[in-house]
C-alpha positions, 0 to 999 in steps of 0.5 A: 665553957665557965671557968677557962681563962684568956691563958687558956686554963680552967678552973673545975666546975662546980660539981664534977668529979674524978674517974675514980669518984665516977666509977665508984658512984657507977659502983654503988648505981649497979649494986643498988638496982639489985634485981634489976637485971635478969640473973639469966643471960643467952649467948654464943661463947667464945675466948676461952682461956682458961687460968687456974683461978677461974676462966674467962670467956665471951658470951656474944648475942646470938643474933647481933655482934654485942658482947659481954666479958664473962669470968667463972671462978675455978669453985664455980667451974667445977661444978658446971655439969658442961665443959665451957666451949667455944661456938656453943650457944649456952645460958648462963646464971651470972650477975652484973660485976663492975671493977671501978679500979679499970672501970670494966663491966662483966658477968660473974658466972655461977651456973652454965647450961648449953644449948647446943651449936648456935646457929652461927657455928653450925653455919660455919661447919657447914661452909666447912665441911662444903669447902672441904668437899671440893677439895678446897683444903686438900694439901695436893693443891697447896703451893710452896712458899719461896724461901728467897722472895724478892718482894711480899705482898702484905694485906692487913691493917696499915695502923695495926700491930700486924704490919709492924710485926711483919715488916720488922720480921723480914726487915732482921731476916732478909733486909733484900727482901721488899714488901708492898703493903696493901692495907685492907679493913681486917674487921666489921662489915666493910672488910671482907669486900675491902680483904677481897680488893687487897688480896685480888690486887697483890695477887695479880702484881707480878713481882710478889712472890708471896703473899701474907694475910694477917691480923692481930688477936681479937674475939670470934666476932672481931676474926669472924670476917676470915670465915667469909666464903668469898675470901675464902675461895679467892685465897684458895684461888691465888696464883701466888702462895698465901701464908695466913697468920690470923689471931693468936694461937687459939684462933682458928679460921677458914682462911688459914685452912685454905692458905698455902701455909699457917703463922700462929702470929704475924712474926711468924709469918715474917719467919716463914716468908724468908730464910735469915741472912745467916742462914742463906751465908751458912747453906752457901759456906756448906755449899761451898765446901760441898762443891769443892769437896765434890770438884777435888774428889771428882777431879782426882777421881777423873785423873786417876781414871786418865791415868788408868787409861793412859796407862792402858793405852799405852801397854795397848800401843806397846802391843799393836806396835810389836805386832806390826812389826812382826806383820812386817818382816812375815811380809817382806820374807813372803814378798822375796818367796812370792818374787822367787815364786812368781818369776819362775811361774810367769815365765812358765805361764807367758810360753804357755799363754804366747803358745795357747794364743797363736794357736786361738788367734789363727783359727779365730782370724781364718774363721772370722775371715771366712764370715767377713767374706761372706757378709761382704758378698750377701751386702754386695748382691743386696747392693747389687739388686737395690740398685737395680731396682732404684734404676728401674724405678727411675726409668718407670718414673721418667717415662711417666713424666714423659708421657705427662708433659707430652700430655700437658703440652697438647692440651696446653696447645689446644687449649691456647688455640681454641681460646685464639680462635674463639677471642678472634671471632668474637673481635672480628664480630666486635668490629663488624658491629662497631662503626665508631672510631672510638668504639673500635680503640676500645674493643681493641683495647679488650682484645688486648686484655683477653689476650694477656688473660689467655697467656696467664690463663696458660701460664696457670696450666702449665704451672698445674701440669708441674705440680701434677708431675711432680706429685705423681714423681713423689708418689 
């Protein structure tokens, strides 16, 4: 740039001129074009506030976010056939006004005609009266605020007012208190998405136990971001109490409506999220008095009943011990009368009792007599004829076996003699017919074998002859 030195100083351009000369000149550009700009204007308002000299309000396109600040002076109030409301959509008869001294522009409005809601508000009732329906702002669903939180979420803007109005709030109040900061876009088309993020991460963190979503004043276009439905739903949607503080006063959002708990202002909000140290000191000075108010009375009240009861118990032992007593001596007097009694009747009663039982003891020693003996007499004829009977027995059984060895030993005689005989004709032919000498040893070694053959042969028949006899003995 001409006219800056080495030092890094400069001097002024030819030409150039204050802010002061260029608002003016800016001044006479606009008064000379006249004309030039309609002396009609559509828009949506908002901002209205109301002074006694006049009011001033926005008028926002209907389609876009541009605005243009409005002032209708009081005279030109009065005599407007609509109240100025904020959301209508309205024209107004209103020339271009410049004030050099701030270098601010604006419409000074003579005339104001509505046209009803703008489209915009009527889609904001709409939203209203759906989330409405579904119970969105219903107070049973509010949750309560903690009065002692350990620690704050806090979402708004890092470089805000807002912030600094929060933190020094809870900071005076409750200096224990902490507060995590999630700062978040509070306007323009990147905020609802970069709100949503914040309220989503502090809302899932575990130590914050309440949670603050705020934003200093501004236009309806500027809050307008606070009516968006997501966010909307996702503050109904918090596990954790939200408390929302949105503009100033005036301003009123969807957000705010769907919040556990409402703030006119950041500060506010501070006020609501925590109880002053004072106050927590002076509920545990009342509370201590209270307690020990409480245990005194509680206390006296409890020995005073003891000693009601001691009392009590007392008279009562007093009572039980002179009866007992009283029981006492009528049961020593009954004892020397039941003794006196009891002497002379035993006496009595044991010559009548040792009489009654000689008497019953021999009649019932002779007739017990008389059925032992005949027991005695029917269990020996009884004897008597089973031993018979297992004698006669015994003879049947002796002859039988007689009889089957007599029978065992003749056919064991015969048998071994017809075996005899038939092996020595059968040797006698064998040596006939064989001339050898060797043939001869052998045949006399076979004769050999069938004779032990035939005693073992025996032997079985006379272990058979046993076994037969000793069935027929067991049968």
């Amino acid at each position: 740039m001409e006219g800056i030195d080495r030092n890094g100083t400069a001097t002024v351009p030819e030409g150039a001129c204050t802010v002061g000369q260029l608002n003016k000149e800016i001044e006479r550009a606009l008064a000379d074009a006249g004309n030039r700009f309609p002396g009609h204007v559509v828009g949506e308002v908002s901002e209205v506030s109301d002074y006694g000299f006049g009011t001033f309000f926005e008028l926002r396109d209907p389609e876009t976010d541009p605005s243009i600040s409005c002032l209708a002076w009081s005279d030109a109030v009065a005599s407007f056939d609509h109240d100025l409301t904020a959301g209508t959509e309205a024209v107004v008869e209103a020339e271009v006004d410049f004030y050099p001294d701030r270098g601010d522009c604006q419409l000074l409005v003579t005339d104001y005609w509505p046209l009803g809601e703008s489209t915009r508000q009527q889609e904001l009732e709409q939203l209203e009266a759906q989330l409405a329906g579904e119970g969105l702002f219903d107070e049973s669903q509010k949750q309560s605020v903690p009065a002692h939180p350990d620690c704050i979420g806090l979402v708004t803007s890092p470089a805000g007012s807002a912030r600094e109005d929060v933190q020094a709030t809870v900071g005076e109040r409750s200096p224990r208190t902490e507060i995590q900061l999630c700062g978040a876009t509070v306007q323009g088309e990147s905020a609802v998405p970069s709100l949503l993020d914040a309220v989503d991460t502090l809302d899932r963190d575990p130590e914050v136990e309440a949670l603050v979503v705020t934003r200093g004043g501004g236009s309806d276009t500027d809050l307008w971001s606070f009516n968006a439905e997501p966010l909307v739903r996702r503050v109904a949607a918090c596990s954790t109490p939200v408390v929302a503080a949105i503009g100033h006063e005036d301003d009123e959002t969807l957000v705010e409506e769907a919040a556990d708990a409402r703030a006119m202002t950041p500060t506010e909000a501070g006020v609501v999220t925590t109880t002053p140290v004072e106050d927590l000191l002076e509920e545990l000075t009342v509370l201590e008095r209270r307690v020990t108010h409480g245990y005194r009375t509680l206390v006296e009240s409890r020995l005073e009943a003891l000693d009601r009861r001691v009392e009590s118990a007392h008279e009562t032992l007093t009572r039980r011990v002179q009866q007992r007593d009283a029981v006492r001596d009528r049961v020593r007097d009954l004892d020397r009368r039941i003794e006196l009694a009891y002497g002379g009747l035993v006496a009595e009663q044991l010559d009548t009792l040792d009489r009654d039982v000689e008497r019953g003891y021999r009649a019932l020693a002779a007739t017990r007599l008389d059925a032992i003996a005949g027991r005695l007499d029917t269990a020996m004829s009884d004897r008597e004829l089973a031993a018979e009977s297992e004698a006669a027995r015994d003879r049947v059984a002796r002859r039988r076996l007689g009889d089957l060895e007599a029978r065992v030993d003749g056919a064991f005689r015969a048998r071994v003699t017809q075996e005899l005989d038939s092996l020595e004709r059968r040797i006698d032919r064998a040596h006939r017919e064989i001339t050898a000498d060797a043939r001869v040893k052998r045949n006399a070694v076979r004769a050999r074998r069938f004779r032990t053959a035939a005693v073992v042969l025996g032997a079985l028949l006379v272990f058979l002859a046993v076994v037969a006899a000793v069935l027929l003995l067991a049968g």
